[in-house]
N, C-alpha and C positions, 0 to 999 in steps of 0.2 A: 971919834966916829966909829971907828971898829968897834970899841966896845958898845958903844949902842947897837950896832947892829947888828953884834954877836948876841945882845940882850933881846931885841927883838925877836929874831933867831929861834932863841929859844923859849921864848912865849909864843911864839908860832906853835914850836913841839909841842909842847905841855899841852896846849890846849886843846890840840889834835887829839892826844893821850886821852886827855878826859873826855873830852864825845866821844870817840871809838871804844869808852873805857863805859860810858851811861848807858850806848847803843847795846851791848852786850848786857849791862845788867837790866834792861829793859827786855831783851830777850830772853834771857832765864825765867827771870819773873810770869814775862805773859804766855809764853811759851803752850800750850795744849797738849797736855800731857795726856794720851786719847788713849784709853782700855777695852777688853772687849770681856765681859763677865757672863760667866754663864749659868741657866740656874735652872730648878726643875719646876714644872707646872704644877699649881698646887699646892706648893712648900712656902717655906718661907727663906727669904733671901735677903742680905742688907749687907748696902754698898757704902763702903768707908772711902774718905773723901785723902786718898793719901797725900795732897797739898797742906791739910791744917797743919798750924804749930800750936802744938803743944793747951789743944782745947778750946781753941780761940773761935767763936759764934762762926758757923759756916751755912750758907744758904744754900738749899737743895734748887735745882730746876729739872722738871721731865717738857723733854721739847719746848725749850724753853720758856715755861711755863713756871712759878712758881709752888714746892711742893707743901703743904701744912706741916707746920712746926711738928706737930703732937706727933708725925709718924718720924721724926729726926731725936738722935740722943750720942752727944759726944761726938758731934762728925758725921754723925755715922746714919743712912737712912735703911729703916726697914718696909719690908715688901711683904704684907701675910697674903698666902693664899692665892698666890699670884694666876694670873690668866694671860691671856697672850695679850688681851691688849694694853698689859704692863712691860709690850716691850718696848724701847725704842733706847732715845738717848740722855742719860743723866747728868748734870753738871754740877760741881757746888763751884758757890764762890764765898769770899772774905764777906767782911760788911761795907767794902767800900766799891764791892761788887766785882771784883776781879775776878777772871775766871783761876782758880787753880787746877782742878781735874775734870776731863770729862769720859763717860762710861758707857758705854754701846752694853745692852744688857738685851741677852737672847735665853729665850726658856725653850725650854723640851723636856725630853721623857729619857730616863737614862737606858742603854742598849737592852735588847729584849729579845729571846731567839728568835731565827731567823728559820723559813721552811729551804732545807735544800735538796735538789734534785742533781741527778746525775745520770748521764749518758754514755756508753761506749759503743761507739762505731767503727772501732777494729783492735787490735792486742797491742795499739800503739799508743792509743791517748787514751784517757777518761779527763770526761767535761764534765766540773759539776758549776751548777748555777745555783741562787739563791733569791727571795725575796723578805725583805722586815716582816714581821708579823704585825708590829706594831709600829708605827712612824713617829720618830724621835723630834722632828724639826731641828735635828744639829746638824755641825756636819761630822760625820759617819766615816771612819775606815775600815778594812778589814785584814785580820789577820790570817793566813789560809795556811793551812798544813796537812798531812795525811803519816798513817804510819800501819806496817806490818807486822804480825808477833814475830817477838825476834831482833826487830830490827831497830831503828834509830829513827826519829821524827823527821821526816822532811819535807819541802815546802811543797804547796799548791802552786804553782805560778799565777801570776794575774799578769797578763800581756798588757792588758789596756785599762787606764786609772777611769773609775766613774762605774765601771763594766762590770756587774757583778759577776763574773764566771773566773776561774780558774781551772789549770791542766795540768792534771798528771799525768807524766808523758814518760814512755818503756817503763809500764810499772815490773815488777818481778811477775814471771809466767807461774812459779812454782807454790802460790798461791792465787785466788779469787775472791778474798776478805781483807778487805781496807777499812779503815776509820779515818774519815775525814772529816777534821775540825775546821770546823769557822767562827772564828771571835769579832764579834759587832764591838766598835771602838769609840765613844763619845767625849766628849769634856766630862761628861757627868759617871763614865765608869765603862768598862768594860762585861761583856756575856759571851759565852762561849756555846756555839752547838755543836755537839760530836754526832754523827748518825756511822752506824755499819753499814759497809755494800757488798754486795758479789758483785764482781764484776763479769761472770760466766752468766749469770742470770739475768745482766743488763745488758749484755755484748746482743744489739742490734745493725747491722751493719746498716748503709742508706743504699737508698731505690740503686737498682742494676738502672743502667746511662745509654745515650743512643740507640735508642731502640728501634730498629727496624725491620719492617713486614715484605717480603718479595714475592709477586707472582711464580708460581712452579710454569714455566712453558707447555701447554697442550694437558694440564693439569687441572682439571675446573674446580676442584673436591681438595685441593692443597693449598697452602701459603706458608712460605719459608722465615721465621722470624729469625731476628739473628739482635745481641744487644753487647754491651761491654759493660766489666765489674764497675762498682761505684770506683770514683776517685779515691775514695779514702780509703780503699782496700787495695792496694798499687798490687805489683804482680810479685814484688818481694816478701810479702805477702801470703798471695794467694799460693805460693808456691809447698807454702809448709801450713799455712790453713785457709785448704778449698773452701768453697761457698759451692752448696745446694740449690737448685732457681725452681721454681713454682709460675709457671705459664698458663693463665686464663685467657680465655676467648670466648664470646658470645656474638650470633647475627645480632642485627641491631634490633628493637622491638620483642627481643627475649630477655624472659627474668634469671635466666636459668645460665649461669656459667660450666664450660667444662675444663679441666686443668689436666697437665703435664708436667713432670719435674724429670730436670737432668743432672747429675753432677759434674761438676766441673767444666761442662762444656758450654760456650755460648752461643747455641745455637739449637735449634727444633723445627721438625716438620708436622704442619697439622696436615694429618689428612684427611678428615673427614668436615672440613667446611661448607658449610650449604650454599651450591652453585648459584653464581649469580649475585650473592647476597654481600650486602658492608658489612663488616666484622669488626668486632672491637677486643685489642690483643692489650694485656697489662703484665709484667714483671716482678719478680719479686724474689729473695735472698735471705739464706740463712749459712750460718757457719755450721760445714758440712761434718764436724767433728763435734763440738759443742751442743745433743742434739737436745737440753733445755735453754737453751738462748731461744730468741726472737726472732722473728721475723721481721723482715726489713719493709716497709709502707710501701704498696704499691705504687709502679712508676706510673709516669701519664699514660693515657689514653690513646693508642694508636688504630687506627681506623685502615682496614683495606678488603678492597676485594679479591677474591678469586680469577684466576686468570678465565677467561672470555673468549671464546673461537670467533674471531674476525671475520662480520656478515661480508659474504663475498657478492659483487653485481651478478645476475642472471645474465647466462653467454649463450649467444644463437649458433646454433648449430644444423646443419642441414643433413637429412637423415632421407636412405635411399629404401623407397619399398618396391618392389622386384613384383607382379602378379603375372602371372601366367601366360594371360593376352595382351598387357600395354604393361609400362612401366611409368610410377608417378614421381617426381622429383619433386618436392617443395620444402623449404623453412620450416623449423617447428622448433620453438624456444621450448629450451628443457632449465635445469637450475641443478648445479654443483649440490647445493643444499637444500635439505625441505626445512621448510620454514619453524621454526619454535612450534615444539610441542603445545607449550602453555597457550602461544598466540592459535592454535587450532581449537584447544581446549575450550579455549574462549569465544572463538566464533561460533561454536558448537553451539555451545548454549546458550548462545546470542539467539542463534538460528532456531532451538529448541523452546525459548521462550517466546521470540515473534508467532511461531506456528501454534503454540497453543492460546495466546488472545487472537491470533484469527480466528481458532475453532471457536474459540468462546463467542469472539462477533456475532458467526454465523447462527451459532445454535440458537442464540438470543433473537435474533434476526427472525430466524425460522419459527421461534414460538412467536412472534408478535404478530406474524403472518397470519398462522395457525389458528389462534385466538380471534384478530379481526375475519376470519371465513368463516369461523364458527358465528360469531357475532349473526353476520351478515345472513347466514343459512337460518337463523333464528328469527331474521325481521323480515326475511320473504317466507316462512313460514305462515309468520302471522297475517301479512297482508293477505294470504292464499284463504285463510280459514274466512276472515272478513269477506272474502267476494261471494263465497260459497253460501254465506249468511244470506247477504243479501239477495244470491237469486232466488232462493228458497223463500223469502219471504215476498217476493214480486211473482212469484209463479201459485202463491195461496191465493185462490177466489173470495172474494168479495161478499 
């Protein structure tokens, strides 16, 4: 009995062995051995089936689709003249239809320069950015660098993956000529664009920040603007390179701006503002050393008026007149203020215009009058001459 059941035992094992021994080679076998190929648009491209042995009839499929014999040779399928809608997914199989391999196949265009730009908005960074000139449909990285004469290659930083921009950051002060490279990276090859920069003739600094316009008190013809450097030009900075400001204002409904520049300081007074009137004040920045750099884009739009002498109410006051024989005491409202010039100005010729369509009325008036008495001294005329006829002709004898 032990031995039997040591015998069973072990025909338990074995046989464990060989399932877990089948499972296994069922999984190598069927296993999806998945690629991903890449090719150029246009060309020609052919996907070898790396599951065959040794020549053995292989069956192409695109999206699971059967492919024609005539385009297969040795495994292997070719692609002429390919266009995008040759891409997707390829598979071959045996002839018993197994899959052995299958091929994600992506076309594009191999790298191609790229346009790039670049900006400096103070002696601490330059930003350059970039766009393809021509679109790959791969995916795409880049290689960034920049160099000085003189010196040794080093990199552009890229902060952020996807992003095309990169930062050269405390470049050397003791030159303004960089070369910065940017190499476009694909499955299908690598290109490289180099451009030359000044960076004295790019150094733009951004818009001066909080910008603000104050009333001058009992000042009608003034407004006090006051603003702070952009952020990006901190005061560590502005300490060893000042910035210039350029300060426009115009009433509102004028084409016509006029400008003020100060250095170093943030703050100005207009003083010839037109009383009364909204005003529109803007900002603007350059490096006060560097005098071919840029100008920095005007900031927003600030809108203010001039300070305004407060209409004060009309105060009664009783005012004493002294005459010789009696004395009169009564009220008589007088006013701290006379009233706006412009508001008199206005009633003036309010008043000046009523008076002349009155006259107009009357004159008109007057000839129409004129006209019917003439009229009328013309038809008792006539009636007179008529009676006159008539007794003359009753006083002739018969």
């Amino acid at each position: 009995m032990p031995g039997l059941v040591s015998c069973l035992g072990d025909l338990i094992v074995t046989g464990i062995i060989i399932l877990f021994s089948e499972h296994v080679t069922s999984e190598i076998w069927t296993n999806e051995v998945s690629d991903v190929q890449f090719g150029g648009l246009g060309s020609r491209v052919t996907l070898t089936c790396g599951g065959a042995h040794g020549g053995s009839p292989v069956e192409w499929r695109f999206n699971g689709s059967s492919v024609p014999t005539w385009q297969t040779h040795k495994g292997s399928l070719t692609l002429l003249n390919t266009t995008r809608s040759m891409e997707g997914n390829y598979s071959c199989h045996d002839e018993r239809g197994t899959l052995l391999q299958s091929i994600k196949l992506r076309l594009g265009h191999p790298p191609h320069f790229v346009r790039v730009s670049c900006r400096v908005p103070n002696h601490m960074n330059i930003y350059c950015s970039w766009v393809q000139t021509k679109t790959t449909h791969l995916p795409t990285i880049y290689r960034t660098s920049y160099s000085v004469k003189g010196r040794d290659v080093e990199l552009c930083e890229q902060e952020h993956i996807g992003v095309n921009e990169c930062t050269i950051t405390n470049p050397p002060f003791w030159t303004s000529k960089f070369l910065v490279n940017i190499t476009e990276i694909n499955p299908l090859g690598s290109n490289s664009t180099i451009i030359q920069i000044d960076a004295h003739e790019l150094l733009k600094p951004d818009p001066p920040e909080d910008v603000r316009v104050l009333q001058v008190e009992g000042q009608p013809t003034q407004l006090l603007v006051r603003w702070s450097c952009p952020s990006s030009w901190p005061d560590e900075i502005m300490s060893a390179f000042p910035l210039t400001f350029s300060l426009r204002y115009r009433p509102i409904g004028s084409n016509y701006w006029s400008t003020l520049e100060t250095e170093e300081n943030t703050s100005l007074k207009i003083m010839d503002a037109l009383v009364g009137h909204l005003h529109q004040i803007q900002i603007r920045a350059q490096d006060a050393l560097i005098n071919h750099s840029q100008w920095s884009e005007w900031s927003h739009v600030v809108e203010a008026r001039p300070w305004i002498e407060p209409w004060e109410e009309p105060t009664e006051e009783t005012l004493d007149f002294s005459f010789p024989f009696f004395n009169l005491s009564f009220p008589v409202r007088t006013t701290d203020k006379s009233p706006d010039s412009s508001l008199q100005s206005g009633s003036l010729g309010l008043v000046i215009l009523l008076g002349l369509f009155a006259m107009v009325m009357v004159a008109v008036l007057l000839t129409i009058i004129a006209l019917l008495w003439v009229r009328q001294r013309k038809q008792d005329n006539v009636k007179k001459q008529e009676l006159t006829s008539m007794v003359k002709m009753k006083s002739i004898p018969i």
